[in-house]
N, C-alpha and C positions, 0 to 999 in steps of 0.2 A: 300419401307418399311424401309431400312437402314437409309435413309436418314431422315424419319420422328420420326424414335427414338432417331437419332443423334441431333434433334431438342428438344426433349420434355427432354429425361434425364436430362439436366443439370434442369427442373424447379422444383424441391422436393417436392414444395407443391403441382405438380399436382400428383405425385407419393405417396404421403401420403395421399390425397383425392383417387385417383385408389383403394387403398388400404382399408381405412377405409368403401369404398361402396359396394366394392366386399366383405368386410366380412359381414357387418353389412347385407345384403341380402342374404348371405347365414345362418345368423344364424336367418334369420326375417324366412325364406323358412322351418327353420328346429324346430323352437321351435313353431311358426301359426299351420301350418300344421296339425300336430296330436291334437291340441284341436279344430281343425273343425271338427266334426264328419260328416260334410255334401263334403265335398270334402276329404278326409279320402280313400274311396273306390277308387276314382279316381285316387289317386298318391302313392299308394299299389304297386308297380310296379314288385315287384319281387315276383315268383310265387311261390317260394317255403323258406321255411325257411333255407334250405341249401346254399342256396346264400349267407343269410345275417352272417350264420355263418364264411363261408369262408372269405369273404369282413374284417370280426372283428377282425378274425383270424391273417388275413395280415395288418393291420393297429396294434395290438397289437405286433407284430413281428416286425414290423416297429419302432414303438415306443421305444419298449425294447431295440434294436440294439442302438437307435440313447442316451439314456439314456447310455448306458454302454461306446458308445464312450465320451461321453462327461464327463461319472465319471474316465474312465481310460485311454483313450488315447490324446483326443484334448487338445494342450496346450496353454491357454488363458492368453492373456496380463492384464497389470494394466487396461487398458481403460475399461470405464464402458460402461453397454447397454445403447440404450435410453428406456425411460420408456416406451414410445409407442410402439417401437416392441417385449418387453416384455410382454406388455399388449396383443397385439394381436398373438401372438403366446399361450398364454395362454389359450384366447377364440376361438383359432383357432383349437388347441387339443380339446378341451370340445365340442365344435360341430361337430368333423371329426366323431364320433363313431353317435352322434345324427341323424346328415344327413343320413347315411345308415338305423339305425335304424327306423328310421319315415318310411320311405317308404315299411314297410317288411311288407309283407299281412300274412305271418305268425306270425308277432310279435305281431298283432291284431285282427288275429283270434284264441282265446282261445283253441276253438277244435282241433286245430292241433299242434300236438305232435311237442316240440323246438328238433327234431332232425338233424344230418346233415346224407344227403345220395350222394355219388362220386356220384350216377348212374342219378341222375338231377342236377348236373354241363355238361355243353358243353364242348367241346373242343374249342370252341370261347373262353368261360370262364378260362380254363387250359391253354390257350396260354395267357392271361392275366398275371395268377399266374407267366409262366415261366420267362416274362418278369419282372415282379414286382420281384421276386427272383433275376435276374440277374441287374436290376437298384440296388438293394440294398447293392449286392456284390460289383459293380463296385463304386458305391459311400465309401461303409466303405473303401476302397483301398484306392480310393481320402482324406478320412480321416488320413488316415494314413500317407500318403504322405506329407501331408500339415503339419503335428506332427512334424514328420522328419525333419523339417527344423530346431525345437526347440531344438533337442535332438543330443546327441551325438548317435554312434555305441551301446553302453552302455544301450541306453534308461536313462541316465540326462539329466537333462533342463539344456543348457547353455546360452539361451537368450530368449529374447520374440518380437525381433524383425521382422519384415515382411520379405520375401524373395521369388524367383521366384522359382517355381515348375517348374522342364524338365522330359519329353519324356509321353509316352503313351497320354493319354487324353489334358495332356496340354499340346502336342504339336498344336492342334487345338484350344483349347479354354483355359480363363481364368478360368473361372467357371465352370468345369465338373459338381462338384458337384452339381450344379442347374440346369443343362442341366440330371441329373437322379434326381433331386430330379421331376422335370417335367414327365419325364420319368415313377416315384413311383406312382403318381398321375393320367397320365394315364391310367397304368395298371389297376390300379382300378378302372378306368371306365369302361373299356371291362370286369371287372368281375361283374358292376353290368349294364347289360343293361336294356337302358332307363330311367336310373337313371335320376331324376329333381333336386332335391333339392342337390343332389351329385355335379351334373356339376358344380353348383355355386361356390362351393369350389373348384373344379378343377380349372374352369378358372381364379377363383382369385387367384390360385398357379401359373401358367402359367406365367401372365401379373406380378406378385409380383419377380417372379422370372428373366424375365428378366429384369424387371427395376435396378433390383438389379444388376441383372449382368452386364449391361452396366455403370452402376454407381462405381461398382468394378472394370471393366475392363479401367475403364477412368483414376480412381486412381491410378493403376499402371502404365500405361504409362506416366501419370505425375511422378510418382516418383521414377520411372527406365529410368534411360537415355538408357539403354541397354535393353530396353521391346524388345521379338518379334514381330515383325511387322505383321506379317502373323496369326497373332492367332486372333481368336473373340471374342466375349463375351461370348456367351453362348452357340450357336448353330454353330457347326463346317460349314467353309464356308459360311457361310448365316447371322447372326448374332450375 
């Protein structure tokens, strides 16, 4: 498996096709769907409206969090984005709330009251949330961390240039950060089981995330003569 990724990262363009298919199918999955009213009842998957509150709940929490690091803690260089992962990070928000929503047999059946009840979430479901709580913790850290580099004891910026993160997380890997943002994204699949049109975006987090991360972790060891050797990409020990 190592070895077939160590193959494909260096090609971009397959990594920007991966990319533009796995979204472009999950946003085909999540905007079709509910104007079929004839398969409609079939991919309803979730039986109660409390699911899809909870599921909202935590992708809003998610979002917030990652909005406040990015207005008050992460500190970003001159280099500009490209416009393509601009682009799809944009349509990538606007369909994560859709995809849940399309499938809520509550959210489509009138008669029943949008409220949330603990007593129809599982404990399958609640171990979901705890994980999802604790990917999110452990990533703002990684946030933090990665700031640190930029800033003095003080909290000023005194450069903007790159630098190696040590101990905790990235003593294993480059990318923690994508190794829980995977993490964020699974959780949330165990809170909506048998989610369809969900997976899509899941797995296109997955596969987006490691490509990245092997493509991060390549550029560092290019440009640290002194990289760890022993760290990964993205997945401690494994990749």
């Amino acid at each position: 498996m190592i070895r077939i990724f160590q193959a494909m990262v260096p090609l971009l363009p397959f990594y920007l096709v991966c990319v533009t298919l796995g979204l472009s199918l999950a946003c085909m999955l999540t905007l079709f769907f509910p104007s079929c009213p004839a398969i409609v009842p079939a991919l309803t998957t979730y039986d109660n409206w409390s699911t899809t509150i909870l599921a909202l709940s935590l992708v809003l929490f998610h979002v917030v969090r990652r909005l406040w690091e990015s207005l008050c803690i992460s500190v970003y260089s001159d280099t500009t984005m490209n416009l393509f992962h601009y682009v799809v990070g944009i349509i990538h928000y606007t369909i994560l709330p859709l995809s849940i929503v399309c499938e809520s047999r509550g959210f489509f059946n009138s008669r029943q009251g949008l409220v949330f009840s603990a007593s129809e979430i599982t404990p399958w479901q609640w171990f979901g949330v705890v994980l999802f709580l604790f990917c999110n913790r452990e990533q703002h850290l990684i946030s933090k961390e990665i700031a640190a580099l930029r800033k003095a004891p003080d909290g000023l910026i005194f450069n903007y240039a790159h630098g190696i993160c040590y101990g905790g997380w990235f003593d294993y890997v480059s990318c923690p950060h994508f190794l829980f943002e995977i993490g964020i994204y699974l959780s949330l699949w165990i809170v909506l089981p048998g989610a369809y049109a969900y997976q899509f975006l899941a797995i296109f987090v997955f596969v987006n995330q490691i490509f990245a991360g092997q493509i991060t972790h390549r550029w560092y060891r290019r440009t640290f003569k002194a990289y760890p050797t022993s760290r990964k990409a993205v997945i401690p020990y494994i990749l």
